[in-house]
C-alpha positions in Angstrom: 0.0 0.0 0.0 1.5 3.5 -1.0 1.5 6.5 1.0 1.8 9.8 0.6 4.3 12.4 2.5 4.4 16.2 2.3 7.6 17.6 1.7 9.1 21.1 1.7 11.2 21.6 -2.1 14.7 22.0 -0.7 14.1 18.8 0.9 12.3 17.1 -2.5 15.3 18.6 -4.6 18.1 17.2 -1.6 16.2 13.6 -2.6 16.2 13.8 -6.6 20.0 14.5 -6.1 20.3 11.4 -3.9 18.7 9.4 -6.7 20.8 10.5 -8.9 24.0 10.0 -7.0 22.7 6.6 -5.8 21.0 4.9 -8.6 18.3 4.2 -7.3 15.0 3.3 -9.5 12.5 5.2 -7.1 12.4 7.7 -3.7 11.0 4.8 -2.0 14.7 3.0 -2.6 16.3 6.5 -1.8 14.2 6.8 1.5 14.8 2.8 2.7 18.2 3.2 2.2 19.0 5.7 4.3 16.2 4.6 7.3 17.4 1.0 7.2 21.5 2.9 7.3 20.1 5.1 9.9 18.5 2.3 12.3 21.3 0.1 12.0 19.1 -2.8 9.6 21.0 -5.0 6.7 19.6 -4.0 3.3 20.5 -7.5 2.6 21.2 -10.8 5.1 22.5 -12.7 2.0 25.9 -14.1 3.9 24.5 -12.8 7.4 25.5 -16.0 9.3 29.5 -16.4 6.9 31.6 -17.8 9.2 28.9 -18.9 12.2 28.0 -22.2 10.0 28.8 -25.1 10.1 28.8 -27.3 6.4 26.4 -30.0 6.8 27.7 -33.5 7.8 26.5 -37.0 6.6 25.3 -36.9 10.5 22.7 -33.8 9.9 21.0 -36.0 7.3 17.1 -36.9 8.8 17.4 -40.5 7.8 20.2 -41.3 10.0 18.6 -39.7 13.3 16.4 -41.9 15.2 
């Protein structure tokens, strides 16, 4: 669902600069990157856990448990 935010020009021109300079497709990709930068949240967890796991062994396989 789309919403709707009033903002003041300097601050409408700040984010079609940020587009720009970023790439980004849309404002909505403009304004999750920097809230998600700001709050501290991964864009992306792809690789998250690198380095905390564990390959699999013929022991994690649910035929062999009992």
């Amino acid at each position: 669902m789309a919403k709707s935010i009033r903002l003041r020009e300097s601050t409408y021109r700040a984010l079609v600069r940020l587009k720009e300079r970023m790439g980004a497709r849309s404002f909505d990709e403009v304004v999750a990157k920097l809230a998600y930068k700001e709050l501290g949240i991964p864009e992306d967890l792809f690789g998250a856990d690198r380095g905390k796991v564990e390959p699999f062994s013929p022991e994690d396989r649910m035929e062999d448990r009992a």
